[in-house]
N, C-alpha and C positions, 0 to 999 in steps of 0.2 A: 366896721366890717368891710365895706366897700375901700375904706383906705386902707387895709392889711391887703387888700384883693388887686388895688393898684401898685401896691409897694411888690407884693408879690410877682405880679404882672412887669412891672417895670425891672425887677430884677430879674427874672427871667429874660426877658428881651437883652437886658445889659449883659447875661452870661452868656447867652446865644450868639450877641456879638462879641463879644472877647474873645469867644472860642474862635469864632470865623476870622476874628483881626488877629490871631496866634496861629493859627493855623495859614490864613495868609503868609505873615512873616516866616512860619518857617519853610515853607514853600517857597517864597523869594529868596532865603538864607543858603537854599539848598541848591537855587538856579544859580544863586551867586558863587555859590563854592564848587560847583562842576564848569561855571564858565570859566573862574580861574585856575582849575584845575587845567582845562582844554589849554589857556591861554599858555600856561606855563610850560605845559608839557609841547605846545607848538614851538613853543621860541625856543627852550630848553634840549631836544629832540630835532630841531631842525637840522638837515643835512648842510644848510648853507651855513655859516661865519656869521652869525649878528653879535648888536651889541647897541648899547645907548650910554650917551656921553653927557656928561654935565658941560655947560657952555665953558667952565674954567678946565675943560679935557680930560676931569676925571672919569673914571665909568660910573656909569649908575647898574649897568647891567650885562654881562655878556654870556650868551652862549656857552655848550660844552665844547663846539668845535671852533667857538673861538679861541678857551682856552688851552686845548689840544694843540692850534696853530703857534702858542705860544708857548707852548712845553708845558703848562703849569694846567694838566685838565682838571686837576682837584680843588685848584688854589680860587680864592672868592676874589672877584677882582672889584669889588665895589668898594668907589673911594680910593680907587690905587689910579696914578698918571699913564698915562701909556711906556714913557719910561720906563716903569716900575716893570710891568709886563714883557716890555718887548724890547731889542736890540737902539739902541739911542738912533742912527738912522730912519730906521724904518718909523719909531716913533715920534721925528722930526717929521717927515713928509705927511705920517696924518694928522699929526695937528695942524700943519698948513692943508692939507685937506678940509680940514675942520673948520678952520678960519676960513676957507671961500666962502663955505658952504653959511657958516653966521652970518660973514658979510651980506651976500646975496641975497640970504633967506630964500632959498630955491632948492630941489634936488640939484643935484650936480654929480656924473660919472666919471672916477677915473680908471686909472689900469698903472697897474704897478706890477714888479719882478722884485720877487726873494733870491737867495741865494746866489754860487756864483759858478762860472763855466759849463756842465754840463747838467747841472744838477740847479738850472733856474725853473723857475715855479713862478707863474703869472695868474696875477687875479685883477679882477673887476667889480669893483666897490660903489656900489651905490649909495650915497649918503644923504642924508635929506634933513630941514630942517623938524623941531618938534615942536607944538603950542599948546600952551594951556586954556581951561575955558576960556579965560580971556584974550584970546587970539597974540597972546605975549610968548616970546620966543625960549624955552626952558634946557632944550638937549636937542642932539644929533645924533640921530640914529644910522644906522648902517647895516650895510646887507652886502657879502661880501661873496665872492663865485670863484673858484681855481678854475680858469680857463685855461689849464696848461695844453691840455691835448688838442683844442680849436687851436691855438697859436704855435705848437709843434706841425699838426696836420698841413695849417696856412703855409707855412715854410717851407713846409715838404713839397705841397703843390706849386708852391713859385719854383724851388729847385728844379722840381721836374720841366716845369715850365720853361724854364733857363738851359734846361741838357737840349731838351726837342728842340729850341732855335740855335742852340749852339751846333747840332748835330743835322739839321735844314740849311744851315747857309754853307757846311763843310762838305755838303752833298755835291758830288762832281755831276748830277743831274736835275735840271727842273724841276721843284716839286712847289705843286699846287695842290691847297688842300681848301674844300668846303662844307658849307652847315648843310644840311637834311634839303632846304629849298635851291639850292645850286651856287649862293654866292662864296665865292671866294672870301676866305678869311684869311689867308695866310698861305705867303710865296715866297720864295727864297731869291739869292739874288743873280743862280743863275737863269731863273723863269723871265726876269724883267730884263733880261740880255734878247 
């Protein structure tokens, strides 16, 4: 009787923890399937160009706005060369991107132009290396930015920059100009007459 009362007993205990170790698991099943759900829908949704590359430059993974940038938003680009995706220029210059950034094993910033004449588009790509647990070098990732309107604005403000001295030194009078504390910043060359 006392060993029907242990077996009992120990079974109970044994289905008390099953429960709690099932009910554990599906609880972590659950955190696990809403982190990647977050995870996917951050990369996947992201307003910037990402993307992750196998060290032989294939993709492992990109973006909808990456593949937007390359005309093909629907198209899976995993396992395809940058080639494959993109105008053979533009996809020579990031695999030598690519290749600093192995060598180096470092992030590393560049700045690139699409397009041509009035219709150029500049971006700013961050690319960085990637490791696995074992600190072993596996892809290259990137995060890419259309800085066209920073470097349209930048131009404009040199432009104007360029009219005001051009239009200061054609001044037939003296003109001196200073900052808020009184010093002179800026004289023309009939003022130093």
């Amino acid at each position: 009787l006392v060993l029907l009362m242990l077996v009992g007993l120990i079974s109970s205990v044994g289905a008390w923890y099953l429960g709690v170790a099932i009910t554990a698991l599906r609880d972590n099943s659950h955190r696990l399937r809403q982190a990647t759900i977050l995870q996917d829908a951050f990369f996947e949704r992201n307003p910037e160009i990402m993307f992750v590359k196998n060290l032989d430059g294939s993709y492992l993974l990109a973006n909808a706005m990456c593949r937007q940038l390359a005309g093909t938003p629907e198209v899976d680009f995993t396992g395809k060369s940058g080639i494959e995706v993109f105008p053979e220029e533009v996809s020579v210059a990031m695999d030598q991107q690519d290749s600093q950034v192995i060598q180096n094993q470092e992030a590393m910033e560049f700045h690139t132009q699409w397009g041509e004449g009035d219709r150029l588009t500049y971006y700013k790509t961050l690319r960085f290396p990637m490791y696995d647990d074992n600190n072993q070098l596996i892809a290259v990732g990137g995060i890419t930015n259309d800085i066209t309107d920073q470097v349209n604005s930048r131009h404009a403000l040199l432009e104007n920059e360029r009219l005001l001295r051009t239009f200061l030194e054609s001044a037939p009078d003296a003109v001196l100009i200073s900052d808020m504390q009184g010093q002179v910043t800026l004289v023309n060359r009939q003022a130093e007459l």
